[in-house]
N, C-alpha and C positions, 0 to 999 in steps of 0.2 A: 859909244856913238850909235849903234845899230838900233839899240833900243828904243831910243830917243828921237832916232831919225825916222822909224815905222812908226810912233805912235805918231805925227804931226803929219805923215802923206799917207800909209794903207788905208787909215778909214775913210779915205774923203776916193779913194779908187773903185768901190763897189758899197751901195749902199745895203748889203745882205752882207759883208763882210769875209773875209777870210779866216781858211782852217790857214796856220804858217808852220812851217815845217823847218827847224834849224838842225843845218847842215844834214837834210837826208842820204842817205848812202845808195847813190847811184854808179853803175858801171863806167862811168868815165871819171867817177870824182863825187865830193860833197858839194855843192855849191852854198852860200853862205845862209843864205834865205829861200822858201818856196813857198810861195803863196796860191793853195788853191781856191776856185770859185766853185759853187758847188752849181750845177744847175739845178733850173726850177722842174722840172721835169720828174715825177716821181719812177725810181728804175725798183724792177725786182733782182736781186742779187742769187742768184740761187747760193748753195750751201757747196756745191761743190769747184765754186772759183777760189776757194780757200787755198785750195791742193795745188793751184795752178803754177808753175816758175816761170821764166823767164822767156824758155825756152818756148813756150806756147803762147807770149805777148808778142814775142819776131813773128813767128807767123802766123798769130790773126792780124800782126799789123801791115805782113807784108797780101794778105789778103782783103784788107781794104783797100790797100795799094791795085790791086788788081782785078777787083770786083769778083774773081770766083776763081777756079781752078780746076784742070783735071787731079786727083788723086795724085794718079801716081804717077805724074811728072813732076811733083814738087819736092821730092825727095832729093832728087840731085840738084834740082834748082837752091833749096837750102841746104846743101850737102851735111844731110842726116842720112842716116841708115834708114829701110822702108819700115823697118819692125817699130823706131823710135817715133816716123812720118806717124804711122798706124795708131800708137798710145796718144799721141799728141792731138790729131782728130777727134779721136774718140775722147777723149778729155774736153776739148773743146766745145763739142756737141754735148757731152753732159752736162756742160757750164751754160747750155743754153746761149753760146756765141756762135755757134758755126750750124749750118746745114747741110747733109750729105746726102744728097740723091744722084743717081745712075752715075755713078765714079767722081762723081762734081762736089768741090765744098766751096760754098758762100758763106762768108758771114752776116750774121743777123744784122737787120739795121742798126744804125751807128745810133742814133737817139734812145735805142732801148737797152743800152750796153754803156755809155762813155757818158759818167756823171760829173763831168767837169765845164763849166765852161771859159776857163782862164786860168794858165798858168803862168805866174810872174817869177821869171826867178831874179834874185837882185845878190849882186858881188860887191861886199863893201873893203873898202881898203882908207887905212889913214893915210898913205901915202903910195907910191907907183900907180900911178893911175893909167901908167900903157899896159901890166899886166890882168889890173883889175878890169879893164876894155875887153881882152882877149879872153878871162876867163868867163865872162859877163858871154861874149861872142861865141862861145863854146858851149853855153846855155841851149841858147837855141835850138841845139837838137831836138829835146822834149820842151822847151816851153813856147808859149801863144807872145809871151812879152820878155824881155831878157832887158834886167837892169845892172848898173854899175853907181854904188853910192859913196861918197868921196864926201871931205868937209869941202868945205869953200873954200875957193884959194884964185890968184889972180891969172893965172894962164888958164880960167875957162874956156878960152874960146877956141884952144889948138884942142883941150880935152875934147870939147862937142862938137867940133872936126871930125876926131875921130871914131868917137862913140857914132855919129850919125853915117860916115864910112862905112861902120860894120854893122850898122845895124843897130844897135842897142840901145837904149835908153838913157839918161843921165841925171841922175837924184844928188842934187848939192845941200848940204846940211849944214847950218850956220850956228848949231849951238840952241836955235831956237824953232827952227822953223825948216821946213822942210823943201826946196824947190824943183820943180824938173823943166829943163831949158830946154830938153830932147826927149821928147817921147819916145817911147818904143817902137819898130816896124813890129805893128803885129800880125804874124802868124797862124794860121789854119792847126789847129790839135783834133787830133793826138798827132803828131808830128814825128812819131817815134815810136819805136814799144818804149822808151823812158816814158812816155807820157803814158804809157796805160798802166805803170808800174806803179806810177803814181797817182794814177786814176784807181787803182785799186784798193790802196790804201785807202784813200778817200773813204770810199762806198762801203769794207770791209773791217778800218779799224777806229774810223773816228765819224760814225753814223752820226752820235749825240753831241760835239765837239761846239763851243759857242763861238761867233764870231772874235778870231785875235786870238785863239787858246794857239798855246805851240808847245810843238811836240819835236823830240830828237830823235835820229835814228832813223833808221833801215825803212823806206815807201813800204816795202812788203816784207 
């Protein structure tokens, strides 16, 4: 069904198309589908955001979050050690994401850094569609759109009740054709360090990638 259900509604969702990602392996889980947009925007990537984990996407994300910071009170504030604070900065600022002047680090503007402009992610299920709602809702952390794709069936209108509850999207697939009754609530990105995890992949493993190619596995 998955298959069949994206080719009849992803391409008509962006006319530049999407990189799609099945089942990438993120810290809360795989979700079934990810669809990223690339923006138009040419970014330079240095060489050294290769190196970069996880652990340095929390806090450059938690440093958008907060427009700048002293140094060395963000050590307890992300309860790291100062010596790990220390490598992680300095990492950062060699990735050309963060600036460090008089004990202060900013990160670089967010348009010269974050090559995404839409993250879909979509939960398909041939049946339980209260699960596939929560996991679809659970989405949300990292993506801009959080969808839930289901066949068709006649209690649509308690499902899009609650899809529209939580937020999510609702993609009904008839075998032939593809419908959404509910759009998505969308979301402001990177919404998350999930989102730059997968903002990274983007920029760093599928530069060449054509619109609809899909890839399995691990965002970074």
């Amino acid at each position: 069904m998955l298959e069949a259900a994206l080719a009849t509604w992803m391409p008509t969702v962006n006319s530049a198309g999407p990189v799609l990602l099945r089942e990438p392996e993120l810290p809360t889980g795989c979700p079934d589908v990810v669809a990223l947009f690339r923006s138009s925007l040419p970014l330079s990537v240095p060489a050294a955001r290769r190196r970069l984990t996880f652990r340095h996407f929390q806090l450059l994300h938690h440093l958008y979050e907060v427009k700048e910071a002293e140094v060395d009170k963000l050590a307890d504030l992300l309860a790291v050690t100062d010596r790990l604070l220390a490598i992680l900065v300095q990492d950062l600022a060699g990735a050309a994401l963060v600036r460090v002047s008089d004990s202060r680090v900013r990160p670089s503007p967010l348009t010269s850094v974050f090559g995404v402009d839409r993250i879909v992610a979509i939960e398909a299920k041939m049946a339980d569609w209260r699960t596939a709602i929560t996991q679809a809702s659970a989405n949300t952390w990292f993506a801009s759109e959080s969808y839930v794709l289901l066949p068709y069936r006649s209690c649509v209108t308690n499902i899009a009740v609650e899809a529209e509850r939580q937020g999510v999207g609702l993609l009904l697939f008839d075998g032939r054709v593809t419908e959404c009754p509910v759009p998505a609530k969308a979301r402001e990105i990177p919404a998350s360090f999930g989102s730059w995890l997968l903002n990274e992949w983007l920029l760093l493993e599928a530069p060449n990638q054509s619109p609809l190619a899909s890839h399995s596995g691990a965002p970074c």
